[in-house]
N, C-alpha and C positions, 0 to 999 in steps of 0.2 A: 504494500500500500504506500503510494506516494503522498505526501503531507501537500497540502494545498501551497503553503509559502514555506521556502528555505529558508532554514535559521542564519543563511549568510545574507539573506534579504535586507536589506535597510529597513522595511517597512516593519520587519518579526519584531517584536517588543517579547523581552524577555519578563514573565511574570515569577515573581517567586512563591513557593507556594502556602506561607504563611499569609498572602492574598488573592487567597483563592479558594471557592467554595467546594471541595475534594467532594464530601459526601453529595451535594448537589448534583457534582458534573456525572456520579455514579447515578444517582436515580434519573438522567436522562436520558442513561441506555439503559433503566431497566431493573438496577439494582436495589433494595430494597433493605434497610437493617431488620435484621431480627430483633423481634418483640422480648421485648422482657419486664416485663409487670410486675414477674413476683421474681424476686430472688430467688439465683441456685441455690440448691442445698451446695454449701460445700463438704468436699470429703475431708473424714476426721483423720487427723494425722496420727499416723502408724506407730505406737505405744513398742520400744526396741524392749527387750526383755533386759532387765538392769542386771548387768554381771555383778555379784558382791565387790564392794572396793576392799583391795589387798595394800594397799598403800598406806602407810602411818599419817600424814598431812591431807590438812583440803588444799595445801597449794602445793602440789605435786607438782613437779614440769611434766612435762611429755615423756621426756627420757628416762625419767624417773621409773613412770609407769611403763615403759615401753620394756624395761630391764626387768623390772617384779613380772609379766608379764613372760616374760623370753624365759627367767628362773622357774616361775610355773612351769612350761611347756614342756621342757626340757627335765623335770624332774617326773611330769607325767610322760616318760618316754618319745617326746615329742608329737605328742596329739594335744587337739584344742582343747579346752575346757568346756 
């Protein structure tokens, strides 16, 4: 499909589209938003199963945990908990 005027045209004004009415120019071909009246339900977020804390601190670093973690695994023959 060829554009009616070339954007190398003197006459093309370049619009930007913070002025311009986007959803308008959609419902002139046709397009339409979806209704929504009543709000989604949203989905409840997924409850992880709480491993016990094996760490002595509530400010444990990373590595901290990362180490008591790797002690466990390795004292359980190297399987997960």
């Amino acid at each position: 499909m060829k554009p009616k005027i070339s954007i190398l045209d003197r006459a093309f004004a370049y619009k930007p589209s913070y002025a311009t009415a986007i959803a308008e120019t959609w419902r002139r071909f046709g397009w339409h938003p979806a209704k929504r009246d009543a709000p989604e339900p949203q989905a409840r977020p997924r409850i992880v199963n709480k491993l016990p804390r094996t760490w002595r601190s509530e400010r444990a670093t990373f590595s901290q945990v990362l180490r008591t973690w790797q002690r466990q695994r390795a004292a359980n023959g190297g399987r997960s908990i």
